[in-house]
Structures are given as C-alpha cells and as structure tokens.
TIPARO-429623 format. One record per residue: residue number from 1; x, y, z of N, C-alpha, C, O in turn. Coordinates in steps of 0.2 Angstrom, whole numbers, plus 5000, padded with zeros to 4 digits. Layout:
N
(site NUM (X Y Z) (X Y Z) (X Y Z) (X Y Z))
...
END
This chain:
155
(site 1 (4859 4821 4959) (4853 4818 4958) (4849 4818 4965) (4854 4817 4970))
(site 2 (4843 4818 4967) (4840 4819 4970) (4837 4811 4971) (4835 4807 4968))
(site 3 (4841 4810 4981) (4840 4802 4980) (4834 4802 4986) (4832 4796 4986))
(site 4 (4831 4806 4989) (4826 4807 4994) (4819 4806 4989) (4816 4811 4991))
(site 5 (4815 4804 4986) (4810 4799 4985) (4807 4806 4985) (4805 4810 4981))
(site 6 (4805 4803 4992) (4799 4805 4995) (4799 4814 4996) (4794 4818 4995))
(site 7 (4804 4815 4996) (4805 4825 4998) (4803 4825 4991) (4799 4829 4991))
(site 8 (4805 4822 4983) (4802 4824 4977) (4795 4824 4977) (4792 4829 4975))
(site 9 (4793 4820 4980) (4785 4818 4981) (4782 4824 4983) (4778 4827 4980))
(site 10 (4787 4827 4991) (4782 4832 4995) (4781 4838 4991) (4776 4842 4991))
(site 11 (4788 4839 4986) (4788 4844 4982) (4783 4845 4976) (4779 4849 4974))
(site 12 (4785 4840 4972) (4778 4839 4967) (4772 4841 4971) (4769 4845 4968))
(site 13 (4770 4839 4975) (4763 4840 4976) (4762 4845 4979) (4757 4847 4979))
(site 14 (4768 4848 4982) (4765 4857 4985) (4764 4861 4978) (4759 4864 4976))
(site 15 (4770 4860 4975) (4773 4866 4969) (4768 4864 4962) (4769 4869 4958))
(site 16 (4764 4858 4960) (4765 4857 4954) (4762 4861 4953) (4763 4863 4947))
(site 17 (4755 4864 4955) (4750 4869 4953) (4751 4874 4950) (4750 4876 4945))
(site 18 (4755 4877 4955) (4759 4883 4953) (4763 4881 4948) (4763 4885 4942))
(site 19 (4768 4876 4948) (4773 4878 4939) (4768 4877 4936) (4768 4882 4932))
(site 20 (4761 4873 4934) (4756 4871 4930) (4753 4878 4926) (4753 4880 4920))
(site 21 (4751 4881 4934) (4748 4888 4930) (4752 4895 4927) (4750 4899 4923))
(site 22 (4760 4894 4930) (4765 4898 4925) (4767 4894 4918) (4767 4899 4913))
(site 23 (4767 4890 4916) (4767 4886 4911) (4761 4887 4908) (4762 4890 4903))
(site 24 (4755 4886 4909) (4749 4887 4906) (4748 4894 4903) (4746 4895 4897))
(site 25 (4750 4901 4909) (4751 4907 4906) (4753 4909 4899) (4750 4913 4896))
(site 26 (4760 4903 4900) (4767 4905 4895) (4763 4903 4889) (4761 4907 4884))
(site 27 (4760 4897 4890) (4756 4895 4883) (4750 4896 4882) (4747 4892 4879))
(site 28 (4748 4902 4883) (4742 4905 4882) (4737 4903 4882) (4734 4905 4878))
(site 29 (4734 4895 4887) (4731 4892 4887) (4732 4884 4884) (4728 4879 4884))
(site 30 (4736 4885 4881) (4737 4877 4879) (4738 4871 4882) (4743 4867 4882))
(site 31 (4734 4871 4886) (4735 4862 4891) (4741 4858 4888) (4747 4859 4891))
(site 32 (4741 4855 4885) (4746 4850 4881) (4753 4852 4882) (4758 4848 4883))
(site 33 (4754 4859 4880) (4761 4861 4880) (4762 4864 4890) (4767 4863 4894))
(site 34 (4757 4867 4891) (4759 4867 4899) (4759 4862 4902) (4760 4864 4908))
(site 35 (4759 4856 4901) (4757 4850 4905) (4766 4847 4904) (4770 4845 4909))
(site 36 (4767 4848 4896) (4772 4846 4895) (4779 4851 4897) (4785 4850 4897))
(site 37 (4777 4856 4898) (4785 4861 4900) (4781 4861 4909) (4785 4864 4912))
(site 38 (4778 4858 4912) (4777 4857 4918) (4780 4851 4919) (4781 4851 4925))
(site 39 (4783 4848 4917) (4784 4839 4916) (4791 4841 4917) (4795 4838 4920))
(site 40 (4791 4844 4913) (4800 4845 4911) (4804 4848 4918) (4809 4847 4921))
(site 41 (4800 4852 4918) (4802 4857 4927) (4804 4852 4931) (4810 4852 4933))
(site 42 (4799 4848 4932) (4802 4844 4937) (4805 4839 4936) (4805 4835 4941))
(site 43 (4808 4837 4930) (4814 4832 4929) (4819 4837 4930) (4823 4836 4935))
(site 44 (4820 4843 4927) (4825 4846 4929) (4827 4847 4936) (4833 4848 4937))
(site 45 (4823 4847 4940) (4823 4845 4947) (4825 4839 4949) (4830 4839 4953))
(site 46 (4823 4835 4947) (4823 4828 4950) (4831 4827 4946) (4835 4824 4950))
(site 47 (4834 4829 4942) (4839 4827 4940) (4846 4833 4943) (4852 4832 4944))
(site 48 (4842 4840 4945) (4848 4843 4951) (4853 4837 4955) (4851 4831 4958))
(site 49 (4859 4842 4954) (4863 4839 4961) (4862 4841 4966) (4861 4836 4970))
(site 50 (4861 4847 4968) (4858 4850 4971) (4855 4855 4972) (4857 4861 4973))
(site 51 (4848 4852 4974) (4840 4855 4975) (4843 4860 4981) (4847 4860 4986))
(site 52 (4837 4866 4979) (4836 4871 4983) (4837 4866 4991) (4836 4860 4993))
(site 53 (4839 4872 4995) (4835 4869 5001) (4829 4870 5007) (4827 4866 5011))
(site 54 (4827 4876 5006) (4820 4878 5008) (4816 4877 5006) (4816 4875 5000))
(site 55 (4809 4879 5009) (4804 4880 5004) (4804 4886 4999) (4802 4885 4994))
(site 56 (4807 4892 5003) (4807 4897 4997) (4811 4898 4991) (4809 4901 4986))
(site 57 (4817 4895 4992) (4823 4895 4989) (4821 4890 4982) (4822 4890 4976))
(site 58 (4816 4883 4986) (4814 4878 4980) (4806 4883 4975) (4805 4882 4969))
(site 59 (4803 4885 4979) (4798 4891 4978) (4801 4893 4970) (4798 4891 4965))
(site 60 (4807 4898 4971) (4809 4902 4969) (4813 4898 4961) (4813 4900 4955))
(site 61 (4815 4893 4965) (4820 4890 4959) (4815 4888 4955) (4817 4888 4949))
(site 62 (4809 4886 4956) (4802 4881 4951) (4800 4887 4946) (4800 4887 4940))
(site 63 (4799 4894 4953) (4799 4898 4944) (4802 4900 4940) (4801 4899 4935))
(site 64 (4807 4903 4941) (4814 4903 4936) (4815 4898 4933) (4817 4900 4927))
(site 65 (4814 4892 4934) (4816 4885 4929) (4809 4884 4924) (4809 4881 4919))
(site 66 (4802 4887 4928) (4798 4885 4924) (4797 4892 4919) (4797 4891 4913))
(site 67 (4798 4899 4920) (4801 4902 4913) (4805 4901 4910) (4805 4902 4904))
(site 68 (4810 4900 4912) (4814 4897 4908) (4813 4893 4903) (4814 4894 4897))
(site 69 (4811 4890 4905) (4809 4881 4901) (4802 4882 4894) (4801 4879 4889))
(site 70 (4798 4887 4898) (4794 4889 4893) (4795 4892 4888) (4792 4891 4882))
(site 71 (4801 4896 4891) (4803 4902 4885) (4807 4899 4879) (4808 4900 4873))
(site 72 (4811 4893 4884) (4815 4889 4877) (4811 4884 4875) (4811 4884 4869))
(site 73 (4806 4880 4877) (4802 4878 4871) (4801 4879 4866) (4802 4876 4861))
(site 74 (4798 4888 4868) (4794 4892 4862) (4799 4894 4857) (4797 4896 4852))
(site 75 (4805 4894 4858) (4810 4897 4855) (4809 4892 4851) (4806 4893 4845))
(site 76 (4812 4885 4853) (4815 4881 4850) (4809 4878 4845) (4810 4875 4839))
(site 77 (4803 4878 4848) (4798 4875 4843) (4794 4879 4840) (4789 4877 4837))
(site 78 (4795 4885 4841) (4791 4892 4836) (4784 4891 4836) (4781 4893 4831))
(site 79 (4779 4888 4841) (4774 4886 4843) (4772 4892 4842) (4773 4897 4844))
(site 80 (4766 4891 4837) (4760 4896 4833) (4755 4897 4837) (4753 4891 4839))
(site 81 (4752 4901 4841) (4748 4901 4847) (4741 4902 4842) (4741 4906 4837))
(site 82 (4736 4897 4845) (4729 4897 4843) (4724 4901 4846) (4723 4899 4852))
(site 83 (4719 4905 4844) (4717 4909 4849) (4709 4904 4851) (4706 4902 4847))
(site 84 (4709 4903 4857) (4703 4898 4858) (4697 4896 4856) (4694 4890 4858))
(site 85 (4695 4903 4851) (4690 4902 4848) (4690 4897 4841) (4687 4893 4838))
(site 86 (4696 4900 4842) (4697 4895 4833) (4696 4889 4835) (4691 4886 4833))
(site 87 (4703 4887 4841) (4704 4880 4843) (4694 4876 4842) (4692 4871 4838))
(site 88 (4690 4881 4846) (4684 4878 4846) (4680 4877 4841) (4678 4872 4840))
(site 89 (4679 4883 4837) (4679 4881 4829) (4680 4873 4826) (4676 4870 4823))
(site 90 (4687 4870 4828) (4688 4866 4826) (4687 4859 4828) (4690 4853 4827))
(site 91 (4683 4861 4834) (4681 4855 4839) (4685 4853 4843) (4686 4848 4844))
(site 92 (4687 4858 4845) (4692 4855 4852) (4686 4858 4859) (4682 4864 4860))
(site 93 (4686 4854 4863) (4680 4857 4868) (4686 4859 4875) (4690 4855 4877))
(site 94 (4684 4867 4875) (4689 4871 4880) (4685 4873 4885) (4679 4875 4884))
(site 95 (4687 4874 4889) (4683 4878 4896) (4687 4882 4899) (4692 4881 4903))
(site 96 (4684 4888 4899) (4689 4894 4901) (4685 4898 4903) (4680 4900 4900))
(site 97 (4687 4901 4911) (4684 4908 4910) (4685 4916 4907) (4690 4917 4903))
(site 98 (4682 4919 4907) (4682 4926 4905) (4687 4929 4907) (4692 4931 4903))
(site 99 (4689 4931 4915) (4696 4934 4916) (4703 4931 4913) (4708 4933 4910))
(site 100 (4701 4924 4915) (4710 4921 4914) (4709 4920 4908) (4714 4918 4906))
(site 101 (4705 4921 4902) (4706 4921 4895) (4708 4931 4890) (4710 4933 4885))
(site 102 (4706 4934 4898) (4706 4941 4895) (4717 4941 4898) (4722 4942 4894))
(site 103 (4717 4938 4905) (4723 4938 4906) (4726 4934 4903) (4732 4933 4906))
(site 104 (4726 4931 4898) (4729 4927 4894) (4732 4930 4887) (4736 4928 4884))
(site 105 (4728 4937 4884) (4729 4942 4879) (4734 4944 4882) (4739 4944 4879))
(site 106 (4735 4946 4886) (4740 4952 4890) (4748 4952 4887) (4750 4946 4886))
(site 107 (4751 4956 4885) (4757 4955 4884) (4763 4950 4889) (4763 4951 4895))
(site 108 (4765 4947 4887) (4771 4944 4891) (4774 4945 4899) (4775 4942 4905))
(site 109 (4774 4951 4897) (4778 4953 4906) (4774 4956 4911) (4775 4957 4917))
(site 110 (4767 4958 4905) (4761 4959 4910) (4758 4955 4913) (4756 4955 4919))
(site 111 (4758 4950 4909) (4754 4942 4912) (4756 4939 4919) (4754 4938 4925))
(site 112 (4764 4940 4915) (4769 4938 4920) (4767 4939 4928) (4765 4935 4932))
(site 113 (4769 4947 4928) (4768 4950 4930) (4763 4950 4935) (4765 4951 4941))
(site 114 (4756 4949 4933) (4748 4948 4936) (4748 4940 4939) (4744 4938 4944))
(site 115 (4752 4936 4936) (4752 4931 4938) (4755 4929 4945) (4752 4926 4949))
(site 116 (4762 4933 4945) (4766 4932 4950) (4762 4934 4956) (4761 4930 4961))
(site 117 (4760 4941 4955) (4757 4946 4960) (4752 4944 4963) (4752 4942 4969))
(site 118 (4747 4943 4957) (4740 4943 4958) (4736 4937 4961) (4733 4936 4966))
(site 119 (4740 4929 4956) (4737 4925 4957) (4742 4920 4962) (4740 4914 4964))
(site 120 (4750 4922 4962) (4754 4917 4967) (4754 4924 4973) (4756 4921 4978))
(site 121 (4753 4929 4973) (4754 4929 4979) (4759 4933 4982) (4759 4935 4988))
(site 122 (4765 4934 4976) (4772 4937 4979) (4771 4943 4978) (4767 4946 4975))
(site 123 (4777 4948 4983) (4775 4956 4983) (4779 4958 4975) (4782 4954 4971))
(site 124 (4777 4966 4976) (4781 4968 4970) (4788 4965 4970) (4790 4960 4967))
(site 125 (4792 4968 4975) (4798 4967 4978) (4800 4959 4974) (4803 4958 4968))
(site 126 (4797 4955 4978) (4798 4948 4975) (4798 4947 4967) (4803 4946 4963))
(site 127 (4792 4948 4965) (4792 4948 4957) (4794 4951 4955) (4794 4950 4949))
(site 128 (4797 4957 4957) (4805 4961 4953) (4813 4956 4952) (4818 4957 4948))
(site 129 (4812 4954 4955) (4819 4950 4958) (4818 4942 4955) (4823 4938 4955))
(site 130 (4810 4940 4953) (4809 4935 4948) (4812 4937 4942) (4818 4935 4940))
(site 131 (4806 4942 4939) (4808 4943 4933) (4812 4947 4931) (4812 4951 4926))
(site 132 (4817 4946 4935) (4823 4951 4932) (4824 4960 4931) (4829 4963 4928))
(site 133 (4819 4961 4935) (4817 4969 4933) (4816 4973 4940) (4815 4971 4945))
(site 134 (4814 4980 4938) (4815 4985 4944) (4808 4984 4948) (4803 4981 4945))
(site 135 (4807 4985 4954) (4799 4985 4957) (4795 4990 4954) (4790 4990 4952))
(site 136 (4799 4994 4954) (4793 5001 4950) (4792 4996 4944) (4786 4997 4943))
(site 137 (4794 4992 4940) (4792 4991 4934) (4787 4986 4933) (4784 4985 4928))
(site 138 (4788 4983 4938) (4783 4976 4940) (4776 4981 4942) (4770 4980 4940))
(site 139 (4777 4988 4946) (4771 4991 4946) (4769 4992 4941) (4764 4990 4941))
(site 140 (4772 4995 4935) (4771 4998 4928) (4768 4994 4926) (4763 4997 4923))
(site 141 (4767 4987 4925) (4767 4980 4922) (4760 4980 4925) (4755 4980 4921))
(site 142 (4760 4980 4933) (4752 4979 4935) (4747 4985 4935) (4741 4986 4936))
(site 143 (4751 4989 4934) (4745 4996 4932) (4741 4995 4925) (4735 4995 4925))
(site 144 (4747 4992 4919) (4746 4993 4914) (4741 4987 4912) (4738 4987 4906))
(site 145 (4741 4984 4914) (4738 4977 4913) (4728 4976 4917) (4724 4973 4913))
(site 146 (4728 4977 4923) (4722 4980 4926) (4717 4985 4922) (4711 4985 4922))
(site 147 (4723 4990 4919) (4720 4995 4913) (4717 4991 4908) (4711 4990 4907))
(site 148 (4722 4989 4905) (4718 4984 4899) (4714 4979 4901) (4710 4976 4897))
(site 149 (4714 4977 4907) (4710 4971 4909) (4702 4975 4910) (4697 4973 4908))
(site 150 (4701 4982 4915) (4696 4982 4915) (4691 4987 4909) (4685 4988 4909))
(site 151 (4695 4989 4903) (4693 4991 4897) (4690 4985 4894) (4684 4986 4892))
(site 152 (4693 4978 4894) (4691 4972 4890) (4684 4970 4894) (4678 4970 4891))
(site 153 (4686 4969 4901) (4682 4966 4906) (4677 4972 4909) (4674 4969 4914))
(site 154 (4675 4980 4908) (4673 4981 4911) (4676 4985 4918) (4682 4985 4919))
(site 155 (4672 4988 4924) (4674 4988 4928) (4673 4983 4934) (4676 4983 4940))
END
C-alpha cells in the first residue's frame, strides 16, 4: 500500500487527465463509465505494494492499467455503446466536438493509437511497446485512421 499521502496526491493531479481521456476513448464518450474506470485506476494504484518509481514508469503503468481496466469493464459488463445522437434524442445534454466525436468512431486500436500519439504525445516507438504491437503497426494504425478521419472531416 501506498502510505505517502501526499506523492498519491501529486500523482492524481498530474496523471488524472490523461487516464480520464484514455478511459473516455475506451468508452466512446461515456462520461459516467470513464469517470468510473478512471476511479478505478487509481485505487488500483493507491492499493499497489509497489508504485512505479519514476515519473515515466508511473506514466507508463496509468496506461496499461487504465486499458486494462477499461477493457475488463467492457468485458464484464457487455456495455451497449450509445451513439450520441441517440443519447441526445433522449435528453441527455452532451457537448462534444466534431473531431473527438469523429475520433471516437474509429476502430479500437485506431483510437488507440491516435490517442497515445496524437493527443498524449508519445512516439511511435513508445506507443508500440503500450499497445503491445510492432511500430510499423502503430504507423499502419495512424495512417489508417487520419484517412478515415479526413474523408469523415474533410481535409
């Protein structure tokens, strides 16, 4: 267990945005379920024997445990994903932009993918070695995804 308080504190507050927005990805915009598999991440943190010890290492362990966590979620609660329009249909008042709702169609390891890269920032290299896969693949992944992004979006 993590008896440093205050180091959980410093880490919540650098990290949560970032598990918030991989979490938010996984759930294709579902506030409620990324809020809740964001939640999770960091108890599983807070309950480690032993926490990363760098910044990059702890970096590194938030996304792994935050796909993780999303993935077994989804598994386990076979969560029906609603496409936002509907949600609004039904009165739910949503606020979304146009790209992160076009990058929110994206197939899974595209998203992924564009997410790690695009919006956290890590190289190919890195986000090969996240998600488990070759760097050429991670290019394949953001070739293939920009494509479909600027056919949906235009150029």
């Amino acid at each position: 267990m993590i008896e440093n308080v205050s180091g959980f504190d410093a880490v919540y507050d650098e990290y949560f945005d970032m598990v918030y927005r991989i979490c938010y990805v996984f759930f294709r915009g579902q506030t409620a379920d990324a809020e809740d598999a964001a939640q999770t991440v960091f108890m599983k943190y807070l309950g480690t024997d032993s926490p990363p010890e760098s910044g990059e290492h702890t970096k590194a362990w938030l996304i792994v445990t935050a796909q993780n966590t999303c993935k077994s979620m989804l598994r386990l609660h076979h969560r029906k994903a609603v496409s936002l329009d509907e949600a609004a249909e039904q009165g739910k008042d949503f606020q979304y932009n146009e790209v992160l709702d076009a990058v929110m169609r994206l197939p899974e390891k595209e998203r992924m993918a564009v997410t790690l890269n695009i919006y956290e920032g890590y190289t190919a290299a890195e986000t090969a070695k996240l998600m488990g896969c070759r760097e050429n693949t991670v290019y394949s992944y953001i070739h293939r995804a920009r494509k479909k992004l600027r056919k949906e979006l235009g150029e």
